[in-house]
C-alpha positions in Angstrom: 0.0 0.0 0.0 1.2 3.2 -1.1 1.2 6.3 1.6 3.8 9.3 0.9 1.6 11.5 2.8 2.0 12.0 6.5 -2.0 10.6 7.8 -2.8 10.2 11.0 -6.1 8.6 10.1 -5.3 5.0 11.9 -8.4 5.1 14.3 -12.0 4.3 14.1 -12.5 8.3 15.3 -10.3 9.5 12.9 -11.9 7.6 9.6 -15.5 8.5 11.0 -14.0 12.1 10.2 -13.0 11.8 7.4 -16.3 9.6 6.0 -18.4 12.0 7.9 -17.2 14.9 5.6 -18.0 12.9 3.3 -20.9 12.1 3.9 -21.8 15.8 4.1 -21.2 16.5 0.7 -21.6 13.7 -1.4 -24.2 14.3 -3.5 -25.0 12.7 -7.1 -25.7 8.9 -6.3 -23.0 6.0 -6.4 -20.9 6.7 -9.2 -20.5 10.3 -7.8 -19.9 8.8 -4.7 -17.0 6.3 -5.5 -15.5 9.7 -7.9 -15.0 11.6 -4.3 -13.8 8.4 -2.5 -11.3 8.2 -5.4 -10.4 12.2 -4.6 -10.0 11.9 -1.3 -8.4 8.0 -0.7 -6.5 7.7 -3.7 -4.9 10.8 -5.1 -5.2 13.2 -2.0 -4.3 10.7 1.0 -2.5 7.7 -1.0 -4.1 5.0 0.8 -4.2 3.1 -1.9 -3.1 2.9 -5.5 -5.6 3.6 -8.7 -5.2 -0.5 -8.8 -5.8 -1.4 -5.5 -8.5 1.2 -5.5 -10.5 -0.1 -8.9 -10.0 -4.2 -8.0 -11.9 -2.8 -4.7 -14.3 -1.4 -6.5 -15.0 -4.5 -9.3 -14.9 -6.5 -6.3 -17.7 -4.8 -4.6 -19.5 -4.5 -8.3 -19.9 -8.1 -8.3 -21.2 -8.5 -4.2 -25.1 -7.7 -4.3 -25.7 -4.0 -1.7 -25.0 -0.7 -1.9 -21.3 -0.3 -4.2 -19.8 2.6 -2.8 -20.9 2.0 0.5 -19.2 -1.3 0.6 -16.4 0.5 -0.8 -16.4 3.0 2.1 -16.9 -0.5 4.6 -13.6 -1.8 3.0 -11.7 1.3 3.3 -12.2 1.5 7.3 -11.5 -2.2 7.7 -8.4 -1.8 6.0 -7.3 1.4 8.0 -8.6 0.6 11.4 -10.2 -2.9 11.5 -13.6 -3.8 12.4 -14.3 -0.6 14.3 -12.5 1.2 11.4 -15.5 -0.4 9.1 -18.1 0.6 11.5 -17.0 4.2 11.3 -16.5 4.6 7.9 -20.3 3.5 6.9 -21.4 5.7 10.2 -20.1 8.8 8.9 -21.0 8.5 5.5 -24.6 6.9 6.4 -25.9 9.1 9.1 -26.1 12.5 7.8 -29.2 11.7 5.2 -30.1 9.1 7.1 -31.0 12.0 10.2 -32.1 14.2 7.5 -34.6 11.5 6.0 -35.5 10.8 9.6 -36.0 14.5 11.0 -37.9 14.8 7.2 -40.3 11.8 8.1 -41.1 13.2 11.6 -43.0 15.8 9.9 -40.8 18.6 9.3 -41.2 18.3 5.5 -41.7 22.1 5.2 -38.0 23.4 5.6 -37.6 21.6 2.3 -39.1 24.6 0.6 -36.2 26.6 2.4 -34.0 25.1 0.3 -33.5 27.5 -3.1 -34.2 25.1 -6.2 -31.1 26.1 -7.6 -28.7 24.8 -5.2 -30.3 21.1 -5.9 -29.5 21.4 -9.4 -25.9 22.8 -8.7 -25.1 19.6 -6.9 -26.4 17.8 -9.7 -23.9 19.6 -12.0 -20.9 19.1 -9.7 -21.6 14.9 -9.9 -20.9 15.9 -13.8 -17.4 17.3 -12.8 -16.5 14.9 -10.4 -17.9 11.7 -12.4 -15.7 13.1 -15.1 -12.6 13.5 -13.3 -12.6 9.6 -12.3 -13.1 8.6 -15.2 -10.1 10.5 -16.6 -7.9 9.7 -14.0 -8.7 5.8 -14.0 -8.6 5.8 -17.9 -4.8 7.3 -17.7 -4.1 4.5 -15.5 -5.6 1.3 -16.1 -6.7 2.0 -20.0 -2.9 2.1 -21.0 -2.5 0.8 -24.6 -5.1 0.2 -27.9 -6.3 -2.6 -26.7 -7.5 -1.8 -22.9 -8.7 1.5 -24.6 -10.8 -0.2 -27.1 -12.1 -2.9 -24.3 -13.4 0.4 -22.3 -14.7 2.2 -24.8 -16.6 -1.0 -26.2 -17.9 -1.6 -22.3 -19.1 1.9 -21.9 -21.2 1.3 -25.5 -22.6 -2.1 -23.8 -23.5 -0.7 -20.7 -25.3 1.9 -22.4 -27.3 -0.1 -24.5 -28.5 -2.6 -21.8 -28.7 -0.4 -18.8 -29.9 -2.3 -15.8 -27.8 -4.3 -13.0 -27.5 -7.0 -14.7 -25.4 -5.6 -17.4 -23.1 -4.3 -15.8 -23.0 -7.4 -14.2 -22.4 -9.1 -17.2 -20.0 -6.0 -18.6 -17.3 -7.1 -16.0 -17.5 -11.1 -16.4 -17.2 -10.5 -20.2 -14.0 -8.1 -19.8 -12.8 -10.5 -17.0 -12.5 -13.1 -19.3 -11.2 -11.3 -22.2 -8.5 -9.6 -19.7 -7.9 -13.5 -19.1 -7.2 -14.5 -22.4 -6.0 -11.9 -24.7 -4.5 -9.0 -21.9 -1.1 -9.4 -19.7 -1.2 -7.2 -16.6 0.8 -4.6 -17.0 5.0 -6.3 -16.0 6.1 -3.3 -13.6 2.6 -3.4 -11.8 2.9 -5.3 -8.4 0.2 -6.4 -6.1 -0.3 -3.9 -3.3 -2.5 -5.7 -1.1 -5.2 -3.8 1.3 -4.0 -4.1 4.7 -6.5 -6.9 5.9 -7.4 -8.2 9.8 -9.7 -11.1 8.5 -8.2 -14.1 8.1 -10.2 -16.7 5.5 -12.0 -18.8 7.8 -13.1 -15.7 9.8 -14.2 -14.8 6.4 -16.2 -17.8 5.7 -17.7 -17.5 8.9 -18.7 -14.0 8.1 -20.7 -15.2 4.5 -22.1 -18.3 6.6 -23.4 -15.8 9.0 -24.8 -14.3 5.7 -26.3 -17.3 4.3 -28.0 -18.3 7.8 -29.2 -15.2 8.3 -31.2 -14.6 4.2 -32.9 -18.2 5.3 -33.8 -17.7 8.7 -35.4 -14.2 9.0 -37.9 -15.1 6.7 -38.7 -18.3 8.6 -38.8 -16.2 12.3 -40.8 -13.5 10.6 -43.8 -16.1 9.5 -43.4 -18.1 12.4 -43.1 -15.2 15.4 -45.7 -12.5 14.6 -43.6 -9.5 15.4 -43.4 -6.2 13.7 -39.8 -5.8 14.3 -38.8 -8.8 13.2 -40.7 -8.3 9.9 -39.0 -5.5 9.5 -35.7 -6.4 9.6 -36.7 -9.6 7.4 -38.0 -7.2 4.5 -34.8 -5.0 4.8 -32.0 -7.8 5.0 -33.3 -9.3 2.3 -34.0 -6.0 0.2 -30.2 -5.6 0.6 -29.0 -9.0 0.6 -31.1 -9.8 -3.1 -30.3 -6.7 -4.7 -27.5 -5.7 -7.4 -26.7 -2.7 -8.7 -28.0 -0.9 -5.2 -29.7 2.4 -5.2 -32.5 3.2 -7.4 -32.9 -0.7 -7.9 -33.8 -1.4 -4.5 -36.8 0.5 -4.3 -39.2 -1.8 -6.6 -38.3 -4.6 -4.0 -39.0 -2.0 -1.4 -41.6 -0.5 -2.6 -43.2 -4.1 -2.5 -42.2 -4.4 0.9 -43.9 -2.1 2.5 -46.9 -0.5 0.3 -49.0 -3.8 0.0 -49.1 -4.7 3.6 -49.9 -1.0 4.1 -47.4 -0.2 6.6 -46.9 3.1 4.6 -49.1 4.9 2.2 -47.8 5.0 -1.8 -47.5 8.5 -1.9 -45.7 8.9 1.4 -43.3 6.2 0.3 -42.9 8.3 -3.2 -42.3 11.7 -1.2 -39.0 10.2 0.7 -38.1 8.9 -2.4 -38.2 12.0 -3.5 -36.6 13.6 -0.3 -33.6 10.6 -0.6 -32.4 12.7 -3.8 -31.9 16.0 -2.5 -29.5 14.3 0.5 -26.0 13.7 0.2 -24.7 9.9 1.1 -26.0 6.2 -0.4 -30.0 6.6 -1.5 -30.3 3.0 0.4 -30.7 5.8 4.0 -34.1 5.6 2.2 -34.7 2.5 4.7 -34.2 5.2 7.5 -36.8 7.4 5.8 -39.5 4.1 5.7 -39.0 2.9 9.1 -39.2 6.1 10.7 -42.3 6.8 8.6 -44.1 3.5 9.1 -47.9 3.5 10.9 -47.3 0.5 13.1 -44.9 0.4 15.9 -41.8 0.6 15.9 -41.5 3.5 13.6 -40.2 7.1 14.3 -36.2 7.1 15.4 -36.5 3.4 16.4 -37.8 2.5 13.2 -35.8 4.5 11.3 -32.8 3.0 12.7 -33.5 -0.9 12.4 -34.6 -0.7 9.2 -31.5 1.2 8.3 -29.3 -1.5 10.0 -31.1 -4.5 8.5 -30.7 -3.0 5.2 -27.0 -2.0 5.6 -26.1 -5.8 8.0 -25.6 -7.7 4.2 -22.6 -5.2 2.7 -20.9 -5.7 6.1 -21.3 -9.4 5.9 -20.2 -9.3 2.1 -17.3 -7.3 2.8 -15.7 -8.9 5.8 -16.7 -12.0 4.0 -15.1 -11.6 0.0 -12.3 -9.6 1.0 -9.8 -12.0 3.1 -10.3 -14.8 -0.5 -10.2 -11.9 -2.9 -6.8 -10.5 -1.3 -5.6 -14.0 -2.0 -7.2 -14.2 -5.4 -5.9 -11.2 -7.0 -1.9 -12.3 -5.9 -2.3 -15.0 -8.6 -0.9 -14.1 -12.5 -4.1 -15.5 -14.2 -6.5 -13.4 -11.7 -4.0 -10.0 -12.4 -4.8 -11.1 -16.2 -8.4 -11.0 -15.6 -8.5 -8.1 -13.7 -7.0 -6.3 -16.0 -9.9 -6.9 -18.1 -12.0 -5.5 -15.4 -10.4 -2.5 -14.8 -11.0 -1.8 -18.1 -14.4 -2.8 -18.1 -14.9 -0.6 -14.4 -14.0 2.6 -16.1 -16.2 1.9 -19.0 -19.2 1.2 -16.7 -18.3 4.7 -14.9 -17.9 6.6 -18.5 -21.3 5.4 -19.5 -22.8 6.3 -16.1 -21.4 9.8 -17.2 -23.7 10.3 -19.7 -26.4 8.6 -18.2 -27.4 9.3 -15.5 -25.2 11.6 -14.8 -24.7 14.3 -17.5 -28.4 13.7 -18.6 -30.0 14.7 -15.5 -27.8 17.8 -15.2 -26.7 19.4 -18.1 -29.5 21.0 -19.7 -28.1 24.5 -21.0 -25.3 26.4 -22.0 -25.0 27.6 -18.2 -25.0 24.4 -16.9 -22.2 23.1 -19.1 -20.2 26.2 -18.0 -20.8 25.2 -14.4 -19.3 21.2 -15.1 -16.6 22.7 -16.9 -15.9 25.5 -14.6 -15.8 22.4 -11.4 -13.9 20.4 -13.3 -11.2 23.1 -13.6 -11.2 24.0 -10.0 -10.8 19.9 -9.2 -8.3 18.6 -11.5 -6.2 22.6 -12.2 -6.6 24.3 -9.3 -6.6 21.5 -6.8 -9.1 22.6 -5.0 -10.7 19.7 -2.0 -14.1 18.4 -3.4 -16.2 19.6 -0.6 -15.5 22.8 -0.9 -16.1 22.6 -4.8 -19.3 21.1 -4.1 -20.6 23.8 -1.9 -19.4 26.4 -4.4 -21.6 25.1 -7.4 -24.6 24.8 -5.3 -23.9 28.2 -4.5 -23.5 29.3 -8.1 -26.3 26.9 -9.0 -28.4 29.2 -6.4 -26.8 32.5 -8.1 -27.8 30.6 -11.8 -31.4 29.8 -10.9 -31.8 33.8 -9.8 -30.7 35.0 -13.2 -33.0 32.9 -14.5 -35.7 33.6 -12.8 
């Protein structure tokens, strides 16, 4: 593991910090989200290579939950161990989910305090930020025609067939051609994420995970409890689910409507709410359980539905990681993975346009916004945060004018 910079960030305080900054300002949904992880873990406090950093996230494409999220999880293991993990998904989680609580509770009307130009400004930022991952992880792992043509030809595919499973698909198919027609690059050595799981911890970790997905469902139909039903639907909404975000809410949606522990159009309003948050949109299970008409709901709702939805990518994570360290050491996996890479920043170049730049960019102004971010992020240098608040600021200033 690379780390050139002096960081003092080896407690579970510390990386609750830094993810709770984070998780103050990360707005624009999980490919947004794994662009300021990037910014922040890779090129400003080196703990981690581009390498490391994109096997970590095709690792956590392939595990069903909440991507960047299990991303974050991984990054606070690696730093500071269990606690370390716990920290990272509390800082990063708990902002929306308080706001998505606190909006649930009935305070719904300091929404209209917020200018509708500073939504959109975040919105525009993600189009900056996408952009500069994407850059950055094409200079490093698209080196050569062939890894260049494998992206480009991946972002085209994930275009076309633009659900979970594609993606999905996107990285087995570039995993296998990485296998059998790419050589990793010869200088590249493994750098291995500092790890305090050993394997059969590990597989007692996705056992737990397994137990658990068949159980719940049995307790729930077996012990009449409202809790217990709760934290079956929300386990297994994030235990089933790939691609995370927007794609759990169908399941949800499900979940909760038909039984009529929430009302349609409530459920549709925190959806709506979840977007104008920063942090993962699954703190929408906070929103649900606080909102819900039998008991428990309110803050002790709120938080075990946000829990049982969030228990799986922990599971996952402390599970996958101690065999996929040992995976990725071997020649043939490196092979592969290079593949993937490749196949990873095509994913995230197609999720520029779309969602991304297509929810955003709808006039000259707007483009001048991306392209003015973009500047201040990859010339001037400039911390993300403080980018982000500026162009929902200007977004604020742009909305005025037009007005």
């Amino acid at each position: 593991m690379t780390n050139t910079r002096a960081d003092c960030s080896n407690s579970p305080w510390s990386v609750f910090l830094i993810f709770l900054r984070l998780g103050l300002t990360s707005f624009g949904g999980p490919i947004a989200h794994l662009g300021y992880f990037r910014a922040e873990f890779v090129t400003r406090r080196r703990w981690l290579s581009e390498r490391s950093y994109a096997d970590l996230v095709a690792l956590c494409q392939f595990l069903p939950g909440p991507a960047s999220s299990q991303v974050g999880i991984a990054l606070g293991l690696s730093r500071a161990g269990y606690g370390g993990a716990v920290a990272a998904w509390a800082g990063f989680t708990l902002p929306s989910a308080v706001l998505l609580v606190l909006f649930a509770l009935g305070i719904a009307h300091h929404s209209s305090a917020l200018p509708p130009g500073v939504l959109h400004g975040l919105k525009v930022v993600a189009v900056a930020v996408v952009a500069q991952a994407v850059w950055g992880m094409a200079r490093n792992l698209c080196q050569g025609a062939a890894r260049l043509i494998l992206m480009l030809i991946a972002g085209g595919v994930a275009l076309l067939v633009p659900s979970a499973w594609g993606q999905v698909g996107v990285i087995v198919v570039t995993g296998v051609i990485g296998l059998l027609l790419l050589k990793p690059t010869p200088n590249a050595e493994h750098e291995a994420l500092p790890m305090p799981i050993r394997r059969r911890t590990g597989a007692l970790w996705l056992l737990l995970f397994a137990l658990l997905l068949m159980a719940l469902p049995l307790l729930a139909q077996n012990l009449p409890n409202q809790g217990l039903a709760l934290v079956d639907a929300f386990y297994r909404a994030g235990a089933l689910v790939f691609g995370g975000g927007h794609v759990v809410l169908p399941l949800l949606q499900a979940e909760v409507v038909p039984p009529q522990w929430i009302s349609n159009d409530l459920f549709l309003a925190g959806y709506g709410a979840a977007q104008a948050v920063p942090g993962p949109l699954f703190t929408f299970a906070a929103f649900l359980g606080a909102a819900m008409q039998p008991d428990p709901n309110g803050w002790l709702g709120g938080l075990i539905c946000l829990l049982a939805i969030f228990a799986p990518s922990f599971l996952l994570v402390f599970g996958a990681l101690p065999f996929w360290e040992t995976l990725r050491r071997s020649p043939r996996t490196q092979a592969a993975l290079t593949g993937v890479n490749a196949g990873v920043v095509g994913l995230l170049l197609a999720a520029l346009y779309r969602p991304v730049w297509t929810s955003a960019i709808f006039s000259v102004y707007d483009l001048g916004l991306a392209v003015l971010a973009l500047v201040a992020l990859m010339a001037w240098k400039l911390p993300p945060w403080l980018v982000v608040a500026a162009s929902a600021g200007l977004g604020w200033l742009l909305s005025l004018t037009a007005g």
